[in-house]
C-alpha positions as CSV (number, residue, x, y, z in Angstrom):
1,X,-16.6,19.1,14.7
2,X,-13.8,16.7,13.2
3,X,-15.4,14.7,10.1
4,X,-15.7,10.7,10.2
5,X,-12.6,9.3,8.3
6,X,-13.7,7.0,5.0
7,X,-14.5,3.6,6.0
8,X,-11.6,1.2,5.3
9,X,-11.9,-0.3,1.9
10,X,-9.7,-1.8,-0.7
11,X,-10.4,-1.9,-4.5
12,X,-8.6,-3.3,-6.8
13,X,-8.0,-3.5,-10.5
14,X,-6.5,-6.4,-11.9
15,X,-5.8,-6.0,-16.0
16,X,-3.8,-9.0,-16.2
17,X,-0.3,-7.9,-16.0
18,X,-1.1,-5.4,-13.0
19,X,-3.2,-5.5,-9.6
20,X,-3.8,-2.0,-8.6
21,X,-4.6,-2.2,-4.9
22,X,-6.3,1.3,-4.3
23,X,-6.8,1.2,-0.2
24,X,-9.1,4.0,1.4
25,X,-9.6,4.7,5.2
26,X,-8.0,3.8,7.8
27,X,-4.8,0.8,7.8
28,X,-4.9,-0.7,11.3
29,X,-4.6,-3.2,13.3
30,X,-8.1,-4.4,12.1
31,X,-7.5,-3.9,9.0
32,X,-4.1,-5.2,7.9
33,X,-4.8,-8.5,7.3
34,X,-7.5,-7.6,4.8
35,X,-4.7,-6.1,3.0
36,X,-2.4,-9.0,3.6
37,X,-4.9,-11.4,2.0
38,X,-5.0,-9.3,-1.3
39,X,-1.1,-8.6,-1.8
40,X,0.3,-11.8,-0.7
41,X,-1.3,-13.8,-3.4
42,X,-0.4,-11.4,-6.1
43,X,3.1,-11.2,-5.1
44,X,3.4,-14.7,-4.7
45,X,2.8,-15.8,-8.1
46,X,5.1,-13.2,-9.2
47,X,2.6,-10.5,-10.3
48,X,3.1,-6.7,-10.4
49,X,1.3,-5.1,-7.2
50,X,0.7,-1.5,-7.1
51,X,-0.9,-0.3,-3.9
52,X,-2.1,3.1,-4.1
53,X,-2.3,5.1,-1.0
54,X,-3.3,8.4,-2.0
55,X,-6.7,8.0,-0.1
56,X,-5.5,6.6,2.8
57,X,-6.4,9.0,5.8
58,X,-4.4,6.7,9.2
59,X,-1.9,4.1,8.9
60,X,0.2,2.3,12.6
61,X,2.7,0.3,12.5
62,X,0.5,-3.0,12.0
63,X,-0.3,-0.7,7.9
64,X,3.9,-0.4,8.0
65,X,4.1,-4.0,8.6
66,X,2.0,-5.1,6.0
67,X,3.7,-2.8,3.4
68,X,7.2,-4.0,4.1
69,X,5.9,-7.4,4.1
70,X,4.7,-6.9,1.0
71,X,7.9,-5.7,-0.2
72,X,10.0,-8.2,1.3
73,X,8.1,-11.1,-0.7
74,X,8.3,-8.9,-3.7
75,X,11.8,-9.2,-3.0
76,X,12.6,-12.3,-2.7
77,X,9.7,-14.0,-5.6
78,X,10.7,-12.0,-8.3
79,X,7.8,-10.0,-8.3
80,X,7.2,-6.3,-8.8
81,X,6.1,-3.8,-5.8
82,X,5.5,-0.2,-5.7
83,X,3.2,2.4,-3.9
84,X,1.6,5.4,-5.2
85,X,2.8,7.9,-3.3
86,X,0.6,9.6,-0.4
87,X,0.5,13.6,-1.0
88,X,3.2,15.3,0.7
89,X,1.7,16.4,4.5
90,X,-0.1,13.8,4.7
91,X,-0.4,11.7,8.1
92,X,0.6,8.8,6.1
93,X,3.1,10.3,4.1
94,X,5.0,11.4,7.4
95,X,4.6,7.6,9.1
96,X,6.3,6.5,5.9
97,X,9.1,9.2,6.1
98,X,9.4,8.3,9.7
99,X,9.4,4.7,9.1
100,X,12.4,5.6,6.6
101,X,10.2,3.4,4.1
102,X,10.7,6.8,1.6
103,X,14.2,5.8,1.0
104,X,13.4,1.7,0.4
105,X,10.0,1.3,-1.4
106,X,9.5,2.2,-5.0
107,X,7.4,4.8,-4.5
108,X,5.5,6.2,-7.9
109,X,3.7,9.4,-8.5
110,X,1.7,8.2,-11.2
111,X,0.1,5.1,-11.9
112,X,0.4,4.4,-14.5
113,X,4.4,4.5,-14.7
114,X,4.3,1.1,-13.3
């Protein structure tokens, strides 16, 4: 019998220079826009958001969206975006190699590089 994936939950850490976004579960449809609603913000006052995937077990494309979103305002705001990188093998480390979002996020093997 398959275990239950984590309920979806996102914690965060804000120290005042950084918001570490720590997301668990599953990144869905349903659960995008409570994502959305915590990065936005951040990035739109020009903050440094770090969104940490590692214990991520499902993201779609409505996860991808949010992400490169997130990026895009990043982009353009002059604020700072990055992901901790999902273990290699990973479900969600092969929708972001498919997604070719590998090659355009930062993407950060430790945290606290950022």
């Amino acid at each position: 019998m398959a275990s239950k994936p984590a309920e979806f939950s996102i914690v965060t850490d804000d120290d005042g220079g950084r918001l570490l976004v720590s997301v668990r579960g599953e990144l869905d449809l349903a659960t995008a826009p409570q994502l959305e609603a915590v990065l936005f913000p951040a990035l739109e006052r020009g903050g440094r958001v770090l969104v940490d995937l590692r214990e991520l077990a499902f993201m779609d494309s409505s996860g991808v969206r949010a992400i490169v979103a997130a990026h895009m305002r990043a982009n353009g705001d002059g604020a700072r975006f990055a992901v901790v990188r999902p273990e290699g093998g990973t479900e969600v480390w092969r929708i972001i190699e498919v997604s070719g979002l590998d090659a355009e996020l930062r993407l950060l093997d430790d945290p606290e590089s950022f």
